[in-house]
N, C-alpha and C positions, 0 to 999 in steps of 0.2 A: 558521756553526756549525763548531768545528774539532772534532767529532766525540768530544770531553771527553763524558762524563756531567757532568751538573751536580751539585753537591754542596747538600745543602738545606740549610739552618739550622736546628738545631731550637731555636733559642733563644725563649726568649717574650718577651725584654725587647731591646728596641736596644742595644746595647753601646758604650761610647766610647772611645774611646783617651787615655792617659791615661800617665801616670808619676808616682805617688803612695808614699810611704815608708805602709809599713803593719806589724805585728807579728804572729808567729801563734806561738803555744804547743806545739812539740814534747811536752811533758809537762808535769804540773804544776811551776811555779817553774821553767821553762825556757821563753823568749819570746825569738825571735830575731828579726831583722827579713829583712823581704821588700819586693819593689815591685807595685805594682798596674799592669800595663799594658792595662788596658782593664775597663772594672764597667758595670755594669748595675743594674735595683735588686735582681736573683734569685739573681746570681753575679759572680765574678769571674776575670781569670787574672793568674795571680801569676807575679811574675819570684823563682823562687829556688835556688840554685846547685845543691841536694842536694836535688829532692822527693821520692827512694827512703826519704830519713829524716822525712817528714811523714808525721803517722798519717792514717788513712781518713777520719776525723774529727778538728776538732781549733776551735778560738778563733780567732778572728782580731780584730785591733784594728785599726781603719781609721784610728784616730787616739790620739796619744802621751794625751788625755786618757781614751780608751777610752769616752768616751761615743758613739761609732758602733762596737757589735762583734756579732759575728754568729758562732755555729756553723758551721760548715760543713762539707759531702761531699765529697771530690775524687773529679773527673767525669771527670777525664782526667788523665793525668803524660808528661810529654816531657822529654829535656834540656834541662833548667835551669827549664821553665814548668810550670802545671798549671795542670786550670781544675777553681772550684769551685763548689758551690750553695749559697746562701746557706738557713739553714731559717726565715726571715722577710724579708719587703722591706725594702729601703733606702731611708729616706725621702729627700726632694729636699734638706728642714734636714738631718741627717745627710751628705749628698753634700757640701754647704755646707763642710763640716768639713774635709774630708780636706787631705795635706798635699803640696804639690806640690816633687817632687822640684829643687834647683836645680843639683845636680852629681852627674848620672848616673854619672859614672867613680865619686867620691869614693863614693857612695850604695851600687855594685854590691859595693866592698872591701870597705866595713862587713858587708854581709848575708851576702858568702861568710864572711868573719873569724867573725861572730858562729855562723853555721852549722857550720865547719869541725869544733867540737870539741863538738858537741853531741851 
């Protein structure tokens, strides 16, 4: 023991790691894109450059067809991450969906670009 307190989880769902392109809805008819780095079926945490500009609440599309989207609470905000609560499960069909990122550099310019001027 190196005399750390331990830090608990309070998650209820196992979380995976992950790098998936995803979109969330600053306002209506404003949908910018973000990255999923790790979900679960209750929440998620999202890679996005500005989350001081992401409201309390807000859409998210887990997928370009939006047949996986969820409301969501943000639970936390840090530089450039936040994590949020999903206000229904994410099925395992639905996980099925999601889209996996193949060029993280390429991926991160988009979502700053599409954020910057929102």
């Amino acid at each position: 023991v190196d005399g750390k307190p331990m830090t608990h989880d309070q998650r209820k769902s196992r979380r995976r790691p992950i790098s998936y392109l995803a979109r969330l809805e600053l306002r209506p008819g404003k949908v910018v894109g973000c990255m999923l780095s790790d979900i679960s079926d209750t929440g998620a945490r999202l890679d996005v450059p500005y989350p001081d500009k992401v409201p309390d609440r807000f859409r998210l599309w887990l997928t370009a067809s939006g047949n996986a989207r969820r409301t969501c609470q943000v639970v936390w905000r840090k530089a450039r991450q936040m994590g949020v609560k999903f206000d229904r499960r994410l099925s395992d069909t639905q996980r099925a969906t999601l889209e996996p990122v193949e060029d993280i550099t390429a991926a991160k310019r988009e979502i700053r670009e599409s954020m910057a001027d929102a």
